[in-house]
C-alpha positions as CSV (number, residue, x, y, z in Angstrom):
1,X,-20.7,-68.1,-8.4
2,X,-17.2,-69.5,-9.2
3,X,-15.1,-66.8,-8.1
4,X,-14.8,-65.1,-11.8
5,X,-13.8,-68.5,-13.4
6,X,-14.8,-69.8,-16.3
7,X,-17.1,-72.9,-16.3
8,X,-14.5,-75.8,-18.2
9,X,-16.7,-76.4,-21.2
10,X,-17.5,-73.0,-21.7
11,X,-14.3,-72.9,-24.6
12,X,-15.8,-76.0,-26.0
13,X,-19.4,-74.6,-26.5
14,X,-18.5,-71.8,-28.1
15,X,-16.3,-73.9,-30.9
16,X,-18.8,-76.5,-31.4
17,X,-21.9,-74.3,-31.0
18,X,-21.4,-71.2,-32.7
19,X,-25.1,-70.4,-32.6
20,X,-25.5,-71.5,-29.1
21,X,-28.2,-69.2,-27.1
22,X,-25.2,-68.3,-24.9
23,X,-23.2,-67.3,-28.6
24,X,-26.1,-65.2,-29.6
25,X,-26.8,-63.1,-26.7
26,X,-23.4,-62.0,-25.8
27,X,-23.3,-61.0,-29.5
28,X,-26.3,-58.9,-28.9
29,X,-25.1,-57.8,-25.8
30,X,-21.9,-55.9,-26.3
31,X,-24.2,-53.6,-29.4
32,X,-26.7,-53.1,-26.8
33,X,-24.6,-51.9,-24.0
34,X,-22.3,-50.0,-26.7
35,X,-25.5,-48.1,-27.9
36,X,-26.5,-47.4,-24.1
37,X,-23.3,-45.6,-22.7
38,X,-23.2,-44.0,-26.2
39,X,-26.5,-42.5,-26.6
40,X,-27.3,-41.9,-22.4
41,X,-24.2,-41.0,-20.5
42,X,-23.2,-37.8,-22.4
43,X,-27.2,-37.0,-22.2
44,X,-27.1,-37.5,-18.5
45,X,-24.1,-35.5,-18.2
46,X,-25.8,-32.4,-19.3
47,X,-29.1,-32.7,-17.3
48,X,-26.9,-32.9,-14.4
49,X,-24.9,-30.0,-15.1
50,X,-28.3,-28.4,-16.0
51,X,-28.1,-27.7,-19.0
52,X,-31.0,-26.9,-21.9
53,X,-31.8,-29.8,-23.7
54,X,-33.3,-28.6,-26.6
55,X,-30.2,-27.6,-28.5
56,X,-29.2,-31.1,-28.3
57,X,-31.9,-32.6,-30.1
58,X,-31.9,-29.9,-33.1
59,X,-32.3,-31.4,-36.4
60,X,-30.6,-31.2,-38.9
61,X,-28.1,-29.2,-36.5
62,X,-27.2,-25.8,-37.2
63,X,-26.8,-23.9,-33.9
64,X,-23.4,-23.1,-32.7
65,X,-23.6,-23.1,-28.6
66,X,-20.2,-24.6,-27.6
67,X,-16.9,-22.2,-27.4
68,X,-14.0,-23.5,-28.2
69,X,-10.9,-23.3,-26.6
70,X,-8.5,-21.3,-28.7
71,X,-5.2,-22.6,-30.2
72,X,-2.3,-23.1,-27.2
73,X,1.1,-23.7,-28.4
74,X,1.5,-25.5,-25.3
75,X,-1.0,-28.0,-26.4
76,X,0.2,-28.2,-29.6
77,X,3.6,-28.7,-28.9
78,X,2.5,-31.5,-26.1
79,X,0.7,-33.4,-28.4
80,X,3.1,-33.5,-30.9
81,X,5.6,-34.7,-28.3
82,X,3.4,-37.7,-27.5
83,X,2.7,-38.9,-30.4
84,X,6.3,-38.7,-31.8
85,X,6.8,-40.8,-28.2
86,X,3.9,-43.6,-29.3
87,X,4.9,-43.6,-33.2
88,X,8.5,-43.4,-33.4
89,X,9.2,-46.9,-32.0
90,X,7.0,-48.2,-34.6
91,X,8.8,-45.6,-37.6
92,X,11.8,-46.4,-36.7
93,X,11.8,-50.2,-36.6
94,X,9.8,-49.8,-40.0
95,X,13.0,-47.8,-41.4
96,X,15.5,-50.6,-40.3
97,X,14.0,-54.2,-41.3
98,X,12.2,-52.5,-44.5
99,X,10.4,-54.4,-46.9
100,X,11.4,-58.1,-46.7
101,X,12.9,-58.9,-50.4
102,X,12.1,-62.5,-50.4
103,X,8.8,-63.9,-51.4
104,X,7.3,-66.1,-48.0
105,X,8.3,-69.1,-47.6
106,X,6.4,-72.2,-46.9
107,X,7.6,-71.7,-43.7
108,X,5.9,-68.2,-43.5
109,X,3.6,-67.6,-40.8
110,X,0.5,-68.8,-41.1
111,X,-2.5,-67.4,-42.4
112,X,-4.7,-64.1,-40.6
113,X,-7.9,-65.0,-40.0
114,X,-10.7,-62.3,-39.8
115,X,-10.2,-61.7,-36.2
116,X,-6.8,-61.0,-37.0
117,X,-5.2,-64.3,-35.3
118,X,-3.1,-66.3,-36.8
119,X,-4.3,-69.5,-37.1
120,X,-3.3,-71.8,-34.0
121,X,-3.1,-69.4,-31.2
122,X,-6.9,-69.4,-30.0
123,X,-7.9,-67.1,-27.0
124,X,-11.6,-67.8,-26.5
125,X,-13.1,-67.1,-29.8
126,X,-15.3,-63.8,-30.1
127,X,-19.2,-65.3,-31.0
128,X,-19.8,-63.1,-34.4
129,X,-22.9,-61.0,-34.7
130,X,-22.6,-61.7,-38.4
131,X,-22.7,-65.7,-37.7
132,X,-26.4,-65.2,-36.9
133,X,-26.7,-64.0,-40.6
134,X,-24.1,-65.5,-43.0
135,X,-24.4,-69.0,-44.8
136,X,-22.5,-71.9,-44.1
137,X,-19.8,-71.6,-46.9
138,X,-18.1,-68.4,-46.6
139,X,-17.7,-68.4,-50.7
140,X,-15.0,-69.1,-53.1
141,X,-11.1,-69.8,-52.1
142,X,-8.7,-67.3,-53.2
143,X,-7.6,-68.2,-56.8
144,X,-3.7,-67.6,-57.4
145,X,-4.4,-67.9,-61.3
146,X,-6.3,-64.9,-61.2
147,X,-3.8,-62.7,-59.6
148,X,-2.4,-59.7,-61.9
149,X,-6.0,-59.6,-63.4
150,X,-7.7,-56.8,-62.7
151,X,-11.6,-57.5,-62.3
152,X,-14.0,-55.5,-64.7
153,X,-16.1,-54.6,-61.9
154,X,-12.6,-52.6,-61.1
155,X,-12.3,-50.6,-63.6
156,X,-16.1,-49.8,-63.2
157,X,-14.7,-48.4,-59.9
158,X,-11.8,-46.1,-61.9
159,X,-14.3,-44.9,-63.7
160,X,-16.9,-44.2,-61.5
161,X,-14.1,-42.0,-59.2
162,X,-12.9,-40.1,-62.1
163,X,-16.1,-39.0,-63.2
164,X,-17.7,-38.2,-59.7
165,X,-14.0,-36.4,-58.4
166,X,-14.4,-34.0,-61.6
167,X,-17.8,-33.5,-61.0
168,X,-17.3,-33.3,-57.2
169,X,-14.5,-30.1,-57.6
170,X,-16.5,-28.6,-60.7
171,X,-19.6,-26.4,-61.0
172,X,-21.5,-27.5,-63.9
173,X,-24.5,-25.6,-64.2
174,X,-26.1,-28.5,-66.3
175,X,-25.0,-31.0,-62.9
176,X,-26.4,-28.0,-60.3
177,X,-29.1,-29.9,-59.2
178,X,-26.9,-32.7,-57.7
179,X,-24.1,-30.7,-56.8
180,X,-24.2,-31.9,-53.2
181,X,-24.9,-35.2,-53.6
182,X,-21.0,-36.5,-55.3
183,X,-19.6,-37.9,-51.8
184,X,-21.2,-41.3,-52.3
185,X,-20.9,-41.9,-55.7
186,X,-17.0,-41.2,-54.9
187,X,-16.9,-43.9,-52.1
188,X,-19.0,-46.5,-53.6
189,X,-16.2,-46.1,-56.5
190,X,-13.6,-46.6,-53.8
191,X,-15.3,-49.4,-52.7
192,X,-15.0,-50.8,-55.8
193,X,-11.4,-49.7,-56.2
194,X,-9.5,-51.3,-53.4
195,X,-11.3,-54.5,-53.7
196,X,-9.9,-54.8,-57.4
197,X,-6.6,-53.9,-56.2
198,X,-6.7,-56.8,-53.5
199,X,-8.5,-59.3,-56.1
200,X,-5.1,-58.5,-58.5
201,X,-2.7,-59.0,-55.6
202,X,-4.5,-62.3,-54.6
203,X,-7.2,-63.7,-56.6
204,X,-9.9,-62.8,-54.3
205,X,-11.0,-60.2,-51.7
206,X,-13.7,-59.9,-49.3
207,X,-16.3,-58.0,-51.9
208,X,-16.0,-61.6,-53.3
209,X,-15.5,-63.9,-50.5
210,X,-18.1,-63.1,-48.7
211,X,-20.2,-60.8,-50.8
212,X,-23.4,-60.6,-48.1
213,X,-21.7,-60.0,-45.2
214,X,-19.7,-57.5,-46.9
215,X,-22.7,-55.5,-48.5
216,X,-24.1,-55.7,-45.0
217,X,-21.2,-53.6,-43.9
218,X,-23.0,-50.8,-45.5
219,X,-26.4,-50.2,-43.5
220,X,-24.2,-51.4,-40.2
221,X,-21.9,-48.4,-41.2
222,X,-24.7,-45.8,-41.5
223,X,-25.8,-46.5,-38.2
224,X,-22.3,-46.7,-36.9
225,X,-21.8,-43.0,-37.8
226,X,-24.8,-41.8,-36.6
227,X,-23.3,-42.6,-33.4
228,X,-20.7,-40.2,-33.9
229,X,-23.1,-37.2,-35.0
230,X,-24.9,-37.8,-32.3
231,X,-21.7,-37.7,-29.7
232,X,-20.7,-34.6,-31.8
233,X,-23.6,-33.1,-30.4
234,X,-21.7,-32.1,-27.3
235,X,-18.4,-31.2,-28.6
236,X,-19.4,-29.9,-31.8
237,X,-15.8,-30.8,-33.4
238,X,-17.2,-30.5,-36.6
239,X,-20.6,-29.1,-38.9
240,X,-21.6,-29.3,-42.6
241,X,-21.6,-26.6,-45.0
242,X,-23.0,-25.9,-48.5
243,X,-26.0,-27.7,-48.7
244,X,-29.4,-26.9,-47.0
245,X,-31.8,-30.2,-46.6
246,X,-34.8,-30.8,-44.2
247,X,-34.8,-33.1,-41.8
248,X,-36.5,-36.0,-44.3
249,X,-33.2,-35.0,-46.8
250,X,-30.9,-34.6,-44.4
251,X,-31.6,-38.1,-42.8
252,X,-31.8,-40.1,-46.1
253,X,-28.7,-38.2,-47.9
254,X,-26.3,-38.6,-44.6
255,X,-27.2,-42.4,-44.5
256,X,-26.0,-43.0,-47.7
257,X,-22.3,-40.9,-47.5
258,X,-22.4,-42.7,-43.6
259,X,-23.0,-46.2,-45.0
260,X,-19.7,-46.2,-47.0
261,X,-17.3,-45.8,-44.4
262,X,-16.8,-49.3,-42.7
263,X,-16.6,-50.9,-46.6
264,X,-14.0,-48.5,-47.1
265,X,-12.0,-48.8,-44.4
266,X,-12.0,-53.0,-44.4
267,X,-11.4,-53.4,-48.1
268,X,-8.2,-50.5,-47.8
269,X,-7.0,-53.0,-44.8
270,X,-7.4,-56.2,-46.5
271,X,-5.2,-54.6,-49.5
272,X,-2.6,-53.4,-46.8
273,X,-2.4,-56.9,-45.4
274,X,-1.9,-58.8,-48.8
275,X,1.5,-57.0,-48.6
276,X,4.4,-59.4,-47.3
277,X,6.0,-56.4,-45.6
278,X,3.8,-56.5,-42.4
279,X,4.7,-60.0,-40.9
280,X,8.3,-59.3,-42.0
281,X,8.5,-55.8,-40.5
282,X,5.6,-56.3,-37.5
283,X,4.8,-60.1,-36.9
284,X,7.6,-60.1,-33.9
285,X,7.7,-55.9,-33.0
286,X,7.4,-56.3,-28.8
287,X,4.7,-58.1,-26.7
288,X,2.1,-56.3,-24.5
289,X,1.1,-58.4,-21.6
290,X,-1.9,-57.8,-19.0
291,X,-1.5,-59.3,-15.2
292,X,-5.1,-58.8,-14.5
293,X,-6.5,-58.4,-18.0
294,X,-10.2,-58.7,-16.8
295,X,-9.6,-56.1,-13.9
296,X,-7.6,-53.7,-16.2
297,X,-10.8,-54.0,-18.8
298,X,-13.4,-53.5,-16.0
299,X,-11.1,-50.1,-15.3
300,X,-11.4,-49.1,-18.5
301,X,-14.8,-49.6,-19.2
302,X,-15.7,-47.5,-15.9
303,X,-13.1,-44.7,-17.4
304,X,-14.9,-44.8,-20.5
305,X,-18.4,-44.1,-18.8
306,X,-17.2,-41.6,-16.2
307,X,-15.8,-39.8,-19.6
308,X,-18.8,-40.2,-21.6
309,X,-21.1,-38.8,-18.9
310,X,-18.7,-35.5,-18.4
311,X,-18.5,-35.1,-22.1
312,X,-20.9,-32.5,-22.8
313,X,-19.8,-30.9,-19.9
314,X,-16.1,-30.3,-20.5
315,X,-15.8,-30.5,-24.2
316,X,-12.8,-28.8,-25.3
317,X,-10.6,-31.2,-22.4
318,X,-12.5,-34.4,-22.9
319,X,-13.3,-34.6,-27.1
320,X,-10.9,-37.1,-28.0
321,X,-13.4,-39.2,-25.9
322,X,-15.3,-39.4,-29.4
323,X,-13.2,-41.0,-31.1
324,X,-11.3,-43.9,-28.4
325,X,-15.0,-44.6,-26.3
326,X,-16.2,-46.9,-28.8
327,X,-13.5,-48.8,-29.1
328,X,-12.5,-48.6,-25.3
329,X,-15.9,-50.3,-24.9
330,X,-16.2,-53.0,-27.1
331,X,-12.7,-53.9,-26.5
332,X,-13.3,-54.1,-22.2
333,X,-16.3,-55.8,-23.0
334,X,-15.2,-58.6,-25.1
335,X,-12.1,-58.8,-22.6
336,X,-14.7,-59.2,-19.7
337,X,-16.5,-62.1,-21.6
338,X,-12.9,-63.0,-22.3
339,X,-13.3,-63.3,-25.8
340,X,-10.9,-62.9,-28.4
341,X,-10.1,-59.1,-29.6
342,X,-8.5,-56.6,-31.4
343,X,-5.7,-56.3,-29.1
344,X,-5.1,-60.4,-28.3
345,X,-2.1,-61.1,-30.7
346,X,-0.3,-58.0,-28.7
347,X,0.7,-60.7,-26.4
348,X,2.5,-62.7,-28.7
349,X,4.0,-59.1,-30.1
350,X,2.1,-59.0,-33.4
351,X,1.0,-55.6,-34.2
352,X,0.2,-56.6,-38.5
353,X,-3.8,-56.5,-37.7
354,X,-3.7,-53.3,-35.2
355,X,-1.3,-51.0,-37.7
356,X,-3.2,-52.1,-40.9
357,X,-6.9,-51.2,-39.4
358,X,-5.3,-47.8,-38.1
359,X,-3.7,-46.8,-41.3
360,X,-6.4,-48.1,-43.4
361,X,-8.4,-45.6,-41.7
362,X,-5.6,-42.8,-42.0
363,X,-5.4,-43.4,-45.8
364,X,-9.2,-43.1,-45.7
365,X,-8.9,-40.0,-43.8
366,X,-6.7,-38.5,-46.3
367,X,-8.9,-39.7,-49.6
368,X,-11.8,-37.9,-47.6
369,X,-10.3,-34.5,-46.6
370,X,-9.1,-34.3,-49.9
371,X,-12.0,-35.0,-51.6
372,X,-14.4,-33.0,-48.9
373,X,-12.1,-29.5,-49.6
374,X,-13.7,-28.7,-53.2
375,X,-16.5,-30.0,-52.9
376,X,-19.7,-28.7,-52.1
377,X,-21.6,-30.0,-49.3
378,X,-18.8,-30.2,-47.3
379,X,-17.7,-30.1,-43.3
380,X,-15.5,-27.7,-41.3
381,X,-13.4,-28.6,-38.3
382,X,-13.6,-27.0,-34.3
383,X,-11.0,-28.5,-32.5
384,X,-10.2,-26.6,-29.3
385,X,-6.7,-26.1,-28.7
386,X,-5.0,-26.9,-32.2
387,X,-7.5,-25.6,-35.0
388,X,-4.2,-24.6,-37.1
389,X,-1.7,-25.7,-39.8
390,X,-4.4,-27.5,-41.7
391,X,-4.3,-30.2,-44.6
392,X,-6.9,-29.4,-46.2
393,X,-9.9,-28.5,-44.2
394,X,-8.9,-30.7,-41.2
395,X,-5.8,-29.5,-38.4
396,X,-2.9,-31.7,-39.0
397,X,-2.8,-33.5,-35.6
398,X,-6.7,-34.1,-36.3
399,X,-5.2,-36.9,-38.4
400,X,-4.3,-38.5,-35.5
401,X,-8.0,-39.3,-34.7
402,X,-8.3,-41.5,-37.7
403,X,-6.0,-44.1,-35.8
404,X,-8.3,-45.1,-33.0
405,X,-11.2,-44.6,-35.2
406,X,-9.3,-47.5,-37.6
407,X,-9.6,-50.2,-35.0
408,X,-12.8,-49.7,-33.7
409,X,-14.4,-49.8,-37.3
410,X,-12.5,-53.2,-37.3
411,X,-14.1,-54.3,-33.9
412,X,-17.9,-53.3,-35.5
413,X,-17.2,-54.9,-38.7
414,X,-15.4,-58.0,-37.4
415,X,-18.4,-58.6,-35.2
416,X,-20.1,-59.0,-38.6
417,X,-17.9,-60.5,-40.7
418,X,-17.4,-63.2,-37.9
419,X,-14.3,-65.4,-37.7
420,X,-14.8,-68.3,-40.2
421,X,-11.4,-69.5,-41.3
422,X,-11.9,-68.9,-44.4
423,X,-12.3,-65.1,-44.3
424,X,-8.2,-64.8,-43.8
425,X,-7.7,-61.2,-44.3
426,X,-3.8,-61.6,-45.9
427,X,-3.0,-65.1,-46.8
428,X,0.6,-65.6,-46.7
429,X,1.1,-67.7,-49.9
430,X,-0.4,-64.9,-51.5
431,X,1.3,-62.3,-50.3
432,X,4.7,-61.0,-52.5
């Protein structure tokens, strides 16, 4: 034991052996305790509390067993007071520096790597799940020649989303058959979309860059979000509507919409970070230090479990739990390994990487409330406490949920993206 200190040549093992037994089971590791507090706290909670298991484990899930709190105005108003309190700082500054006018200079920051460092400022590097898995060469550099071209796999994406958003909000008779089924082909053609869009602004994107770990974003994301239905289980926030499938449909049509979301949300946040206006506007905001950052994480962590296991018992106070335990988890753990994270360049006050993954997410959010509200199959919100003043089909301070869920999709798909140099999400002599 050496008092909680770090054996000298840890740092140096984990540069020069990336694939180091050490590197691949703490990337293991963090998944693998992730998935236990996930999947067994909340289920211990309710034995505990005694109550019946069975409706739990119903599949596909159509019983209705929790009540929800109904709308408060004191809640309501006390939300909305907090979060003007956390995002008017950030609004405000945004309204005063603007959007810088000048192209970057070659004195402009350097590059973000995939961790979203910059390069030069290393905190113990995070060992990447996806290193196991990736070649060597990460693929092509970005080519500046090709920016302002468009990419024909592109405008296969504008196509695809046109024809699936008419036939998502329409009821053909002649298209009956797969009326329910429109939500993937609309991602995938989102996909597609905002990786063209990035490829114009800088000559390459990650769709291209690093084509296999990217396409393994898909099967990672299914499983991600099954996470979530199963947590939903207990708080029962949402359900689906207009479809009937069997467990067999059920499963294999769910994994296909669930495999799109982690795709989606990195490709929107690489095309938010090839914009200029982040390091100009965010690159030097205000700095977020931790005494104890390894006690603090160890707090959090126990929070999050203590939270998780009272989950299904007290679901209209502690739902929100859904959304931040993920990300509370993997963050503490990769602290308590003290590994680089989401949250590392807060100390030097750069908050580009943290406000792109959460918007990405919120512009995701919006793209699928609006497309869920004619279409079909489709889901309904239960959200105790402010289920009111909706946008679309989804409470308007439910939007607020897509922040947190932003960065922990980042976490997951950083894991497997990894942090080769080469996968900079916005390169600065790209940017305009």
């Amino acid at each position: 034991m050496n008092g909680g200190l770090v054996w000298p040549g840890y740092t140096a093992l984990c540069y020069a052996c990336p694939d180091s037994k050490v590197s691949r089971m703490k990337a293991f590791l963090k998944p693998v305790i992730l998935a236990a507090m996930l999947l067994g706290l909340p289920l211990v909670g309710v034995l505990v509390a005694e109550a019946p298991l069975s409706r739990y484990f119903e599949f596909p899930p159509r019983t209705f067993y929790i009540e929800h709190a109904p709308f408060s105005w004191i809640v309501f108003i006390a939300h909305c007071l907090f979060i003007l309190a956390v995002a008017g700082p950030f609004l405000l500054h945004a309204l005063r520096h603007g959007a810088p006018r000048e192209k970057p200079s070659a004195h402009a920051l350097p590059p973000f790597d995939s961790a979203g460092l910059r390069s030069g400022r290393p905190p113990e590097p995070s060992p990447s799940f996806g290193a196991l898995f990736r070649a060597k060469d990460p693929g092509p550099e970005p080519r500046p020649e090709l920016r302002g071209r468009f990419p024909w796999w592109g405008w296969c994406g504008v196509v695809l989303g046109v024809t699936a958003w008419i036939l998502a909000w329409n009821r053909f008779p002649w298209f009956s058959k797969y009326q329910a089924h429109t939500f993937t082909p609309l991602w995938i053609a989102y996909i597609l979309t905002v990786n063209g869009l990035t490829y114009r602004r800088k000559g390459s994107c990650l769709l291209v860059r690093q084509t296999g770990p990217f396409l393994l974003l898909f099967p990672v994301s299914a499983a991600f979000w099954w996470f979530f239905e199963y947590l939903n289980r207990f708080v029962q926030n949402w359900s689906y509507t207009g479809a009937d499938f069997g467990p067999a449909e059920y499963v294999l049509f769910a994994t296909l919409s669930f495999s799109t979301v982690l795709p989606a949300i990195t490709g929107t946040r690489e095309w938010l970070l090839s914009y200029s206006w982040w390091s100009g506007s965010y690159a030097h905001f205000f700095p977020i230090q931790i005494s104890s950052p390894r006690l603090f994480a160890a707090s959090v962590l126990t929070a999050s479990g203590a939270g998780l296991f009272l989950l299904g018992v007290y679901p209209n106070h502690l739902f929100a739990l859904l959304w931040i335990s993920p990300l509370l988890i993997l963050v503490s753990l990769q602290a308590l390994l003290k590994e680089t994270h989401i949250f590392s360049p807060l100390t030097d006050g750069d908050w580009c990487f943290v406000l792109a993954s959460a918007l990405a997410a919120l512009l995701c959010g919006v793209f699928w409330e609006m497309w869920n509200f004619y279409s079909l199959a489709k889901w309904v919100y239960h959200v105790p406490f402010v289920q009111r003043f909706h946008l679309f089909e989804m409470p308007i301070l439910g939007y607020v949920g897509y922040l947190p869920f932003g960065l922990e999709c980042t976490v997951v798909a950083e894991m497997l993206l990894g942090s080769s140099g080469k996968n900079t999400i916005s390169n600065t002599e790209h940017r305009s």
